[in-house]
ZALUM-685222 format. One line per 5 residues: their letters; for each residue y, z, x of C-alpha. Coordinates in nm, 4 decimals, m for minus. Layout:
<pts>
A> Y Z X ~ ...
</pts>
This chain:
<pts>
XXXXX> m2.1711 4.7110 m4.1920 ~ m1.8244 4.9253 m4.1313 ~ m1.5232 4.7081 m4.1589 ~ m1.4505 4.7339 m3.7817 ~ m1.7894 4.5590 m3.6590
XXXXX> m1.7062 4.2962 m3.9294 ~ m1.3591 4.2211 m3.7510 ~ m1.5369 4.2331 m3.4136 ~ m1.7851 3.9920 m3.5588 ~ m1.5298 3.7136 m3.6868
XXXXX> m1.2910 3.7719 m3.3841 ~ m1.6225 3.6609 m3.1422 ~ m1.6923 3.3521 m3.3951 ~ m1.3533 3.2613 m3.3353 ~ m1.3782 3.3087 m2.9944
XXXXX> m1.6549 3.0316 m3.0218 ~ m1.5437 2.8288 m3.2257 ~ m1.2286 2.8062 m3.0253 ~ m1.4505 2.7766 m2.6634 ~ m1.6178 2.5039 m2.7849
XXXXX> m1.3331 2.2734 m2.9167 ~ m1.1788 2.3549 m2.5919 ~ m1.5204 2.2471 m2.4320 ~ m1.5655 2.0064 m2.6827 ~ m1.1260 1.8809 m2.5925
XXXXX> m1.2375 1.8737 m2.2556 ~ m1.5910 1.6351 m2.2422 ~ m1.4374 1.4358 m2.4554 ~ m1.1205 1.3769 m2.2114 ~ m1.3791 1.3978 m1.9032
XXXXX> m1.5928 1.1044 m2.0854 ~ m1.2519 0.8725 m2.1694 ~ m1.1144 0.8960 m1.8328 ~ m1.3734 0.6434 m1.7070 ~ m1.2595 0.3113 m1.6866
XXXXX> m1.4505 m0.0255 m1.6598 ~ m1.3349 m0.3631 m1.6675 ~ m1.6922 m0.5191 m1.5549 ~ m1.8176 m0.7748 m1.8431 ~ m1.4375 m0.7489 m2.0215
XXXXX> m1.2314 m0.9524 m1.8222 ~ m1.2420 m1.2971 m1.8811 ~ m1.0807 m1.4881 m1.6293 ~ m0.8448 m1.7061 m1.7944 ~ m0.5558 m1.7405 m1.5423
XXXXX> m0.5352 m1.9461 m1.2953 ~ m0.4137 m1.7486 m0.9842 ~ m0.0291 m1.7121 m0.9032 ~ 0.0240 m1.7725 m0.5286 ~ 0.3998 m1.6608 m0.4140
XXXXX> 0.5832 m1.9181 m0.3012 ~ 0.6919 m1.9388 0.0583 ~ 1.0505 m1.7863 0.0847 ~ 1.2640 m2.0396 0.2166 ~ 1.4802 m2.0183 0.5128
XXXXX> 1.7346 m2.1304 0.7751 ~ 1.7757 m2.0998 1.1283 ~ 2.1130 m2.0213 1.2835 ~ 2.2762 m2.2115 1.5503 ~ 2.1757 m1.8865 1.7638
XXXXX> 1.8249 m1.9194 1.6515 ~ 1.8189 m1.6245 1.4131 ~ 1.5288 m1.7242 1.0726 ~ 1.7427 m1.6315 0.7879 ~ 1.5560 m1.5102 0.4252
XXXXX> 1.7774 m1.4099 0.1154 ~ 1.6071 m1.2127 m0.1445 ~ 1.7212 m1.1108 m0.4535 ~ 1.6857 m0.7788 m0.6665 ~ 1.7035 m0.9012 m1.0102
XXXXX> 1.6258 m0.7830 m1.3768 ~ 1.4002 m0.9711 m1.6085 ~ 1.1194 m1.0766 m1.8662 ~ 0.7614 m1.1449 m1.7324 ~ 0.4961 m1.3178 m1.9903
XXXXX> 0.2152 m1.1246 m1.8613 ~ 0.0104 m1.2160 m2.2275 ~ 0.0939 m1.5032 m2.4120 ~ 0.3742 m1.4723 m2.5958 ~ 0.4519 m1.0938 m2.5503
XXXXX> 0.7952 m1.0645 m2.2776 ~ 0.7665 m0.7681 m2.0693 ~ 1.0681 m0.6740 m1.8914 ~ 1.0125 m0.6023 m1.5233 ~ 1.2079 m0.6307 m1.1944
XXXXX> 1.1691 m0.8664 m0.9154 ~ 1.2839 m1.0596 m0.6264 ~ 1.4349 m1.4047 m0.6655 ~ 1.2128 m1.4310 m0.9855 ~ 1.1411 m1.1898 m1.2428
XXXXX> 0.8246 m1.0037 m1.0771 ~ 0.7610 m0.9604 m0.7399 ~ 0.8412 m1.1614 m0.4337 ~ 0.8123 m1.4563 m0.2382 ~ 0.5899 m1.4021 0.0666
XXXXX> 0.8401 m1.4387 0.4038 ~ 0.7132 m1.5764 0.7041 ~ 0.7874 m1.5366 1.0690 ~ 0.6853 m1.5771 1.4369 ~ 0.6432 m1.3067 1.6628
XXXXX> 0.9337 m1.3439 1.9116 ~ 1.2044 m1.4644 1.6370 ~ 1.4797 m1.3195 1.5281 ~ 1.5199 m1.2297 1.1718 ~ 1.7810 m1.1719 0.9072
XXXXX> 1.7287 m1.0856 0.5599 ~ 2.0358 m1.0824 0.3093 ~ 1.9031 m0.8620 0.0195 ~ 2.1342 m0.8738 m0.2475 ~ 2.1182 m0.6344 m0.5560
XXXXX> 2.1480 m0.7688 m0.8968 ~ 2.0250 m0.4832 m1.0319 ~ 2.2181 m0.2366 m1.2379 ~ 2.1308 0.0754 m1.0264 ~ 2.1000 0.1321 m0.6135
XXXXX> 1.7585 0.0768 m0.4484 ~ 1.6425 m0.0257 m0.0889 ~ 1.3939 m0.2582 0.0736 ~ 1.1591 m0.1494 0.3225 ~ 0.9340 m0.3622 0.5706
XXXXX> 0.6261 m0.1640 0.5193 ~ 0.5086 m0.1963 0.9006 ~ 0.7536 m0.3896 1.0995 ~ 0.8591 m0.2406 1.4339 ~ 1.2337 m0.2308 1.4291
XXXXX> 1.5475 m0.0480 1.4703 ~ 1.5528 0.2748 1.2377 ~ 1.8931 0.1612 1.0580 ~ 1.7043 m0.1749 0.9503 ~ 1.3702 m0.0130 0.8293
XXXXX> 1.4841 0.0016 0.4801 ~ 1.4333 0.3455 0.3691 ~ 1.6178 0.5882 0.1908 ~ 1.9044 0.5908 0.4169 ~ 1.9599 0.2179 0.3702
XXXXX> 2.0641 0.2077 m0.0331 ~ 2.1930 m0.1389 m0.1585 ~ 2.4668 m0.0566 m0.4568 ~ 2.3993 m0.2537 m0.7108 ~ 2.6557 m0.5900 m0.6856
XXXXX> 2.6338 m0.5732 m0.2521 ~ 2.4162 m0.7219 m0.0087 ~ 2.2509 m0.5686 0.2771 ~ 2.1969 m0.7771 0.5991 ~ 1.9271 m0.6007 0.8083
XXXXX> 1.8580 m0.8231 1.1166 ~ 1.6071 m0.7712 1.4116 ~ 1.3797 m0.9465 1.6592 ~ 0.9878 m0.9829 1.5765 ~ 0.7518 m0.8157 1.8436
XXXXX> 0.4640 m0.7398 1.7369 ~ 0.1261 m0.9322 1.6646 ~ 0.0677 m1.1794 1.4556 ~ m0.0137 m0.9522 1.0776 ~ 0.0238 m0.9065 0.6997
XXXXX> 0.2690 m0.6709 0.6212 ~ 0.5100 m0.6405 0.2818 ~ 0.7913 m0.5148 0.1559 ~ 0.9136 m0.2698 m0.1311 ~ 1.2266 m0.0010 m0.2363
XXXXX> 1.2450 0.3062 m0.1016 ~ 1.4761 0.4920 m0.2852 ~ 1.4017 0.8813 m0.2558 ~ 1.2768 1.0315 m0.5314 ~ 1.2569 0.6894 m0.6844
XXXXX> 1.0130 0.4593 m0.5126 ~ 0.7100 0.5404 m0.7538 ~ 0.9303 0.3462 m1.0234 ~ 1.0854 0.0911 m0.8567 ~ 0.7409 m0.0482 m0.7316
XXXXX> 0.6219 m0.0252 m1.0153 ~ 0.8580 m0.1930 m1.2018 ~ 0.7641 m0.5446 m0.9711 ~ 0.9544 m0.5069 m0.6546 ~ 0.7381 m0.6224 m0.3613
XXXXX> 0.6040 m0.8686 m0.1860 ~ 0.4138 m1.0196 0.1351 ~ 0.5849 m1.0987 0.4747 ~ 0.3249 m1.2535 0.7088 ~ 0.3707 m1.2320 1.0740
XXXXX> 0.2103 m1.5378 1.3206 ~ 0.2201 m1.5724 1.6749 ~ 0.0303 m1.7898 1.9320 ~ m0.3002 m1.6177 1.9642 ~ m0.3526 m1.5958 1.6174
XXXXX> m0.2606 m1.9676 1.5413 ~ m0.4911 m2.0739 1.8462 ~ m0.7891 m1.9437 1.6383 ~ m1.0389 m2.1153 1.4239 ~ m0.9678 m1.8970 1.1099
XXXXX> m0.8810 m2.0074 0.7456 ~ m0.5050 m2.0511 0.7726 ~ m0.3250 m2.3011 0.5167 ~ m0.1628 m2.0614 0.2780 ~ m0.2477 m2.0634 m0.0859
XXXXX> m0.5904 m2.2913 0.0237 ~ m0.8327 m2.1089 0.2226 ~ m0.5378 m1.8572 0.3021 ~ m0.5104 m1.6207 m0.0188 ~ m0.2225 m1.3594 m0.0398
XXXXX> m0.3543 m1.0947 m0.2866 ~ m0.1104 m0.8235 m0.4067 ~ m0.3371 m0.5546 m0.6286 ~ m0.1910 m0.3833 m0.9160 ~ m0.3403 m0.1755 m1.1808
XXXXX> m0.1200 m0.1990 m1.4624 ~ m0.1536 m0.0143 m1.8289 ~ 0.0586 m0.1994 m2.1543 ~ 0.2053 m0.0012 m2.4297 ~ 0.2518 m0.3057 m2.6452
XXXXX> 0.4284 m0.5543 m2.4672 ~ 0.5738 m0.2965 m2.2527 ~ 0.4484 m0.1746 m1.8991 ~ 0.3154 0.1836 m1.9590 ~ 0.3725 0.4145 m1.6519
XXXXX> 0.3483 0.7273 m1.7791 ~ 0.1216 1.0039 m1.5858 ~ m0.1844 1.1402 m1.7441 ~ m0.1304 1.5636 m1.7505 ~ m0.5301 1.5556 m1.5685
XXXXX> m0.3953 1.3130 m1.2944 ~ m0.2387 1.4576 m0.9497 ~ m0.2614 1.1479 m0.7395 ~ 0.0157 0.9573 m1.0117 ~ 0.0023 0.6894 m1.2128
XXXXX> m0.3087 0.5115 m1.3033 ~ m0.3827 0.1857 m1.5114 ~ m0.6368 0.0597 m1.7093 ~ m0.6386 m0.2797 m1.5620 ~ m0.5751 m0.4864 m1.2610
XXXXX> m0.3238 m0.7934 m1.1779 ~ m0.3296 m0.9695 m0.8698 ~ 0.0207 m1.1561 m0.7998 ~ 0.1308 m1.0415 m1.1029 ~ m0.1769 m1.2538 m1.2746
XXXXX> m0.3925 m1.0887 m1.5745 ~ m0.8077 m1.1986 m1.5573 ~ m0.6986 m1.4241 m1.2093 ~ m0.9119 m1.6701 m1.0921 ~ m0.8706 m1.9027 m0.7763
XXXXX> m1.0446 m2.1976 m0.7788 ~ m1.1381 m2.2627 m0.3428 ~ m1.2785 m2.5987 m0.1887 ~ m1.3560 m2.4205 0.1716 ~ m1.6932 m2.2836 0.2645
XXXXX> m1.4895 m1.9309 0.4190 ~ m1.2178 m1.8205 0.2352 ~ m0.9503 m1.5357 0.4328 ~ m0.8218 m1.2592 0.1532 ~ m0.5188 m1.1186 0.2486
XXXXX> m0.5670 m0.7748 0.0451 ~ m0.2518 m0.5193 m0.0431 ~ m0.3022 m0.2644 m0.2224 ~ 0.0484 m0.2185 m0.4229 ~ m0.0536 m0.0099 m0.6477
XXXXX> 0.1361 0.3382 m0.6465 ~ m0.1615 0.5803 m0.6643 ~ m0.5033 0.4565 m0.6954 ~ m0.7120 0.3409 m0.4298 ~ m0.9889 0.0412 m0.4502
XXXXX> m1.2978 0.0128 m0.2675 ~ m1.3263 m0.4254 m0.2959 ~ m1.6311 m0.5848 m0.2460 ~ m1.8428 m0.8651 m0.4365 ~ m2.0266 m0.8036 m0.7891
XXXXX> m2.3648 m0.9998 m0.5585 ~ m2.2948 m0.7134 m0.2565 ~ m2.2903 m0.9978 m0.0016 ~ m2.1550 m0.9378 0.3135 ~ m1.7762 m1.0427 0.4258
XXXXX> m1.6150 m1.0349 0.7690 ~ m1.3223 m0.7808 0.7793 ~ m1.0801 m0.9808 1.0863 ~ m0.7770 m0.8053 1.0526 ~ m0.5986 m0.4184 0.9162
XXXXX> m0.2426 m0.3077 0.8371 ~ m0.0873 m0.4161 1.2044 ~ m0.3209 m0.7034 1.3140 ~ m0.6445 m0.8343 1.4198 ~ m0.9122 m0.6721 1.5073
XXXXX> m1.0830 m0.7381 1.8520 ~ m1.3224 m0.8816 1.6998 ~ m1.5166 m0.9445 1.3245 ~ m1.6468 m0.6564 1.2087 ~ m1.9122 m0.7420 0.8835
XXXXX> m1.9231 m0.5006 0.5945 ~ m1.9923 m0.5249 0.2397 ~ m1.7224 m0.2822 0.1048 ~ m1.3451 m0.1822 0.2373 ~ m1.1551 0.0680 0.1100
XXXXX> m0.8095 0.0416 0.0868 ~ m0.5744 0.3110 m0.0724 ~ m0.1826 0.2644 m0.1683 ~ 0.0211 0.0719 0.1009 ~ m0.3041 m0.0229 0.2981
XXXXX> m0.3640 m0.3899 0.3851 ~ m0.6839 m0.5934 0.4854 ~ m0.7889 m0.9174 0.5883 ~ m1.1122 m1.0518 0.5259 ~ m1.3471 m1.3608 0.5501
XXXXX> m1.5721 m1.4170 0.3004 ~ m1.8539 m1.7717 0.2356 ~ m1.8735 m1.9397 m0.0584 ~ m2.1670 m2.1577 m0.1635 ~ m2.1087 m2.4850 m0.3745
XXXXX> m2.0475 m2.4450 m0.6948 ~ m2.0435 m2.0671 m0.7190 ~ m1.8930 m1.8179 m0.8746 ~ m1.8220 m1.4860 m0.7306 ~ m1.6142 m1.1354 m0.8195
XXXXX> m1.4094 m0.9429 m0.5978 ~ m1.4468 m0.6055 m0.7552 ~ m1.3495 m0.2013 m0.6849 ~ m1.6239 m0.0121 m0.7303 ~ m1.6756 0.3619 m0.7515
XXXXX> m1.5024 0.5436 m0.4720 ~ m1.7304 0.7992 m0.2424 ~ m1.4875 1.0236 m0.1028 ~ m1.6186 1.3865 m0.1409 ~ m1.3821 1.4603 m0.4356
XXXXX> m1.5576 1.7735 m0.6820 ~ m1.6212 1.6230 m1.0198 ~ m1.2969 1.7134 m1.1765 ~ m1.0958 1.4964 m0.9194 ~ m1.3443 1.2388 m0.8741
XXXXX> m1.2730 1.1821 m1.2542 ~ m0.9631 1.2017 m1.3781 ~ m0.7927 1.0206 m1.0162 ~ m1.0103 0.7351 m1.0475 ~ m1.2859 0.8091 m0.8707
XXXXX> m1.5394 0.6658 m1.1180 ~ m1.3501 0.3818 m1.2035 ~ m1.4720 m0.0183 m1.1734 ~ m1.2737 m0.3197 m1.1718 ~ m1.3479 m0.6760 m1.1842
XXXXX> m1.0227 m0.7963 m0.9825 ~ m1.0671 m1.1677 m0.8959 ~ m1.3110 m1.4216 m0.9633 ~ m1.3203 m1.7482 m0.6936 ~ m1.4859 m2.0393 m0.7931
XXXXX> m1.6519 m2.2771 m0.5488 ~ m1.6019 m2.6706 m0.5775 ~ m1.9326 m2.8222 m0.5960 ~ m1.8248 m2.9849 m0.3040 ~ m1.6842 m2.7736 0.0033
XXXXX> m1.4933 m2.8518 0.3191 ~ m1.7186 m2.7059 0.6229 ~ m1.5344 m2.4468 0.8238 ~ m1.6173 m2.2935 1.1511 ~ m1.7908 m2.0200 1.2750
XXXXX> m1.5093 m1.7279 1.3056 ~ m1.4558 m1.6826 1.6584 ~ m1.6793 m1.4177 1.8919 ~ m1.3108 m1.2855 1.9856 ~ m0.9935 m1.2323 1.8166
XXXXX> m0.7223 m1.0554 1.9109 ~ m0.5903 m0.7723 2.1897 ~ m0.4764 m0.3869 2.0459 ~ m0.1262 m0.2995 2.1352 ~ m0.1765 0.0264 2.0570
XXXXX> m0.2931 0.3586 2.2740 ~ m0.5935 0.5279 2.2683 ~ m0.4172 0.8798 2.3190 ~ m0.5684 0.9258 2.6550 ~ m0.1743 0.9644 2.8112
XXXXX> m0.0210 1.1407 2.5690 ~ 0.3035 1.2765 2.6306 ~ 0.2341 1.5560 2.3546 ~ 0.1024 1.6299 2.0102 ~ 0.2074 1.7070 1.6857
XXXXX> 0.0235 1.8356 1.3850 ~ 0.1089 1.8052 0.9965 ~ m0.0514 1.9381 0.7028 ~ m0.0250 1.7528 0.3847 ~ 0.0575 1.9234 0.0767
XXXXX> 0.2115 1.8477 m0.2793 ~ 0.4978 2.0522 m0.2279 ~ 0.5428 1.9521 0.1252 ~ 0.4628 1.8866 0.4221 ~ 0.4485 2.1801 0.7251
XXXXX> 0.5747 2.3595 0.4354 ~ 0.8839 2.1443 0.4253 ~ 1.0046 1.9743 0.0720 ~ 1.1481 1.6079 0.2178 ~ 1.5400 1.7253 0.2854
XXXXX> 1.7817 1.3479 0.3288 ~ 1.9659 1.6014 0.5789 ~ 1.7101 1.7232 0.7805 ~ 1.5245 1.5785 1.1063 ~ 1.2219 1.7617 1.1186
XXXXX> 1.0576 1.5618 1.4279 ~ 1.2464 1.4319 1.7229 ~ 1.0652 1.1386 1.9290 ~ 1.1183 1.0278 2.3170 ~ 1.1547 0.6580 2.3027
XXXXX> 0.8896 0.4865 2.5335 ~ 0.6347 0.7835 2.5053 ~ 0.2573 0.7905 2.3361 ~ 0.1876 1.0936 2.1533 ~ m0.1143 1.2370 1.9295
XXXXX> m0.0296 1.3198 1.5584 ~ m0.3135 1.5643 1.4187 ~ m0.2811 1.5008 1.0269 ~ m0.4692 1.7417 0.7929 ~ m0.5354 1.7628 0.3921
XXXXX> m0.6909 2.1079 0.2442 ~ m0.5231 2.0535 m0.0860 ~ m0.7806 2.0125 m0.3031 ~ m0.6430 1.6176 m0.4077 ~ m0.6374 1.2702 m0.2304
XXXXX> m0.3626 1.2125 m0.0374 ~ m0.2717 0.9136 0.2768 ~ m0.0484 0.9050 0.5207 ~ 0.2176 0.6215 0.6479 ~ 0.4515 0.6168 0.9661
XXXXX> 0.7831 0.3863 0.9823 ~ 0.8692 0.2039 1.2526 ~ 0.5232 0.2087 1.4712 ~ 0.1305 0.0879 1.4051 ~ m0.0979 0.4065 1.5546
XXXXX> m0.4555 0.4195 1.6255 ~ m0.6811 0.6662 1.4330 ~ m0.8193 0.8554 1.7760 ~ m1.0905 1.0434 1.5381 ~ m1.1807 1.1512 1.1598
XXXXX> m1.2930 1.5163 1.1329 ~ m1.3520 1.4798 1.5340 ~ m1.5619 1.1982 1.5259 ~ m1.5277 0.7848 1.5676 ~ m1.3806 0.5746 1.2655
XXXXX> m1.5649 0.3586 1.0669 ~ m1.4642 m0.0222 1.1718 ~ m1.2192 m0.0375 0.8887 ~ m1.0084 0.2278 1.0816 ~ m1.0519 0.0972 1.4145
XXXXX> m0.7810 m0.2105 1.3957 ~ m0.3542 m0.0977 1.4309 ~ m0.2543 0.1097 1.1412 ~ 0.0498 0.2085 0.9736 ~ m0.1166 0.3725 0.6649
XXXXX> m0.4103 0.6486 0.6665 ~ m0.6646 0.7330 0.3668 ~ m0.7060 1.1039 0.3695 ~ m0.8988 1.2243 0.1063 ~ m0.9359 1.6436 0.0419
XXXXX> m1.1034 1.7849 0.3460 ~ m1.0230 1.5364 0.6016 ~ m0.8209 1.5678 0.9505 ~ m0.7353 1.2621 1.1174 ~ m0.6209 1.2211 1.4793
XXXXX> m0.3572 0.9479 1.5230 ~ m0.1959 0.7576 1.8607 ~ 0.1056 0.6031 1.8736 ~ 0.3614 0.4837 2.0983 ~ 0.7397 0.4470 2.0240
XXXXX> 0.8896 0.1572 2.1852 ~ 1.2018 0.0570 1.9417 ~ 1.5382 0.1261 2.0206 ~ 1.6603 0.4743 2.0228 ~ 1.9312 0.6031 1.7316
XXXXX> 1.9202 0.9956 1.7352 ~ 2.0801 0.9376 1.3906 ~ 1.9080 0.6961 1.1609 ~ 1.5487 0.8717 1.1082 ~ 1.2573 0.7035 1.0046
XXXXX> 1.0074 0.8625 0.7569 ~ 0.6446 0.9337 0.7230 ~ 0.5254 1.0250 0.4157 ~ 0.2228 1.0351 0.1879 ~ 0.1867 0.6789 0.0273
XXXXX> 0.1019 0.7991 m0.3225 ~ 0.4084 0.7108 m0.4419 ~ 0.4377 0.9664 m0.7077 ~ 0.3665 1.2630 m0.4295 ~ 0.6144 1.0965 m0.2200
XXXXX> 0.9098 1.0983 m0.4788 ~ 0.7835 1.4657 m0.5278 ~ 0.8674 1.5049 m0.1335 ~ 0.5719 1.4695 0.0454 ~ 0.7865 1.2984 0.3433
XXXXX> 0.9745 1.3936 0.6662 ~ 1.2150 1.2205 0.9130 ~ 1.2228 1.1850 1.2486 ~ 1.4439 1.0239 1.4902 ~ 1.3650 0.8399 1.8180
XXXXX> 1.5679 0.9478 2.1016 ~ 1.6376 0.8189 2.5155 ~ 1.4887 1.1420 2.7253 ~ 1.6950 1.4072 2.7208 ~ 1.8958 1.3031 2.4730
XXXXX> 1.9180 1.5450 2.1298 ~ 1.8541 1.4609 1.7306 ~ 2.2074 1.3790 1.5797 ~ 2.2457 1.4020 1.2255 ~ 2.2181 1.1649 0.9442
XXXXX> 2.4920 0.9536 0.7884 ~ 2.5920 1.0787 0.4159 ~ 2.3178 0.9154 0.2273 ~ 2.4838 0.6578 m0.0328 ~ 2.4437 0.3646 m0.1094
XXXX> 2.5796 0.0881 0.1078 ~ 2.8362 m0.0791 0.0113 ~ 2.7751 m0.3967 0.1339 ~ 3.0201 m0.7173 0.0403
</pts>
């Protein structure tokens, strides 16, 4: 054999070798990605319920809430401190509560030792109280956003908004519930005493490096951040002991990138009553819901005497290729919460045939249309720019917002300041999940959604409010865009400097 085959020979066993511990490298990450917490979690923890943020009312009738940024240690496992961030406590938030037709005033003061912001993730109110980027609290000031409540009764939250930032922040502990009531809603026969029948449930996935929160990024992952477990109210292995035959889950999915599909480890059936802005018109009964980052739900489920049950994610289907499906979570299974029936329960009644009234358009009188396509580096194109208002908005008009993804990765899609209606997915009706007022859109790879919305707030031609995509991580890499509401005829001014406010 000539010396020149030889070489040929060795460089094509190298070229083999090399191929398969690349191929080798590569099952081996495909097979570890997986992640299942079904049969390891043990619930040990009672559930944490946040306490109700306490209030006053002003001689002029105005609720006022003060919440607090602050720095901390959390004992997530016994006897290991993590340090974390949270308001008026050391991780997360108390839940604030309000009537629709109140006015509201929320002194946020930051303890922290950088800037950050607080949104209210769904409220309908005037651009320069929404919280966002444009609205940064210097650390040592307080910010004193104030508005009036109108809109339904619903579960919304709140969480920073710092750009570039947010991802972070969140994930650091800073969030929480603020439930909106009004008449209607309190006139119905649905579970309602808070922390009872009435369960706030704030989802996390979390990942510990030691005693330490890991939130590092995985080089396989685009969507962001993903953990290895789940916490709900800041609780590791939760479970919530309930005397009530139904039991109402307030879901929020607060994670930063992944999204759940809950349901129960026995498949039986739950009533979903309420999305992201409100009831529904009436029950709709499923057996999964699907919720991805910033998405809320309310649901209804029985329990049976001395039962236990599992509210679990399972497996998402959302017509990712295997690659994606992978390594953003698709394949993933978590045993989230486990409620435990007294052997005794308190009967409730029948949910009601009817429950609420959509303030929201169908599209049918739209005063125009807008389309955006959703990509990593931007969207239309556009990396988010503080100084530029890339949409301008006639207060009082409905228009149709056309949203696409073709980018190959999972992405969702959140407006400030309005709950829409999603007209139509790939041209044809929603599921039930996505018939109820939304703020916040799953959009997997593939997908164009058709959204109606109407923009009644206050005009300001120079505070914008954003929509962006609601993984967290593709938001901070500017995935978002501003736009201003305007009176007719009237033209987009120009944002203030953006710093951080100053405060007193």
């Amino acid at each position: 054999m000539s010396g020149f085959k030889r070489v040929l020979i060795i460089l094509a066993s190298v070229a083999t070798v090399l191929a398969l511990a690349v191929g080798g490298g590569f099952l081996w990450l495909y097979s570890g990605a997986k992640v299942s917490t079904v049969g390891r979690t043990s619930f040990r923890n009672e559930l944490a319920v946040p306490p109700l943020a306490e209030s006053t009312v002003t001689a002029d009738g105005t609720r006022v809430f003060d919440l607090k940024m602050q720095a901390g240690e959390t004992e997530f496992k016994a006897g290991r401190k993590t340090p974390t961030w949270g308001f008026n406590g050391s991780y997360l938030g108390p839940t604030l509560r309000a009537e629709r037709g109140e006015k509201v005033q929320v002194r946020v003061r930051n303890t922290l030792g950088e800037a950050s912001s607080v949104h209210w993730h769904g409220m309908r109110l005037p651009a320069k109280m929404d919280g966002g980027p444009h609205q940064m609290v210097a650390p040592g000031t307080t910010w004193s956003p104030h508005w009036k409540v109108d809109q339904p009764a619903a579960t919304l939250w709140y969480h920073p908004h710092p750009h570039g930032e947010t991802e972070d922040h969140v994930q650091r502990g800073l969030a929480g519930m603020f439930i909106l009531d009004d008449a209607k809603s309190q006139g119905l026969a649905l579970p309602d005493t808070y922390g009872v029948n009435d369960l706030p449930l704030v989802v996390q996935d979390v990942k510990f490096d030691g005693a330490r929160f890991d939130h590092g990024k995985g080089v396989t992952q685009t969507v962001g951040f993903l953990g290895d477990r789940t916490m709900v109210n800041g609780t590791l292995d939760p479970y919530q002991v309930v005397g009530d035959e139904l039991v109402r889950l307030r879901l929020l999915n607060a994670s930063t990138a992944r999204t759940y599909d809950f349901g129960f480890d026995d498949s039986r059936a739950f009533s979903l009553i309420g999305t992201d802005g409100g009831l529904l018109e009436k029950a709709a009964r499923m057996d999964r819901i699907q919720l991805s980052p910033g998405e809320r739900a309310e649901v209804v489920v029985r329990v049976r005497p001395g039962e236990r049950t599992v509210l679990r994610s399972f497996p998402l289907d959302i017509g990712q290729d295997f690659y994606n499906q992978r390594f953003n979570g698709g394949d993933d299974t978590f045993d989230v919460l486990e409620l435990r029936a007294k052997r005794r329960l308190r009967p409730s009644p029948a949910l009601p045939a009817t429950l609420g009234k959509l303030e929201i358009p169908d599209g049918s009188h739209a005063a125009r249309g807008r389309f955006f396509d959703l990509k990593l580096s931007g969207i239309n194109g556009k990396r988010m720019s503080m100084g530029r208002i890339d949409e301008t908005v006639t207060r009082g008009t409905t228009e149709t917002w056309t949203v696409r993804n073709t980018n190959g990765m999972p992405h969702n899609f959140h407006v400030h300041g309005v709950q829409f209606r999603v007209v139509s997915v790939n041209g044809r009706e929603p599921e039930p999940a996505l018939r109820g007022a939304k703020d916040t859109v799953f959009i997997p790879d593939g997908t164009t959604v058709k959204l109606a919305m109407r923009f009644d707030g206050p005009a300001d031609p120079n505070a914008p409010f954003m929509y962006h995509c609601h993984l967290l991580y593709h938001e901070d890499q500017g995935m978002m865009g501003q736009f201003v509401v305007v009176e007719k005829g009237q033209k987009a001014g120009r944002p203030a400097a953006s710093h951080a406010h100053q405060g007193h």
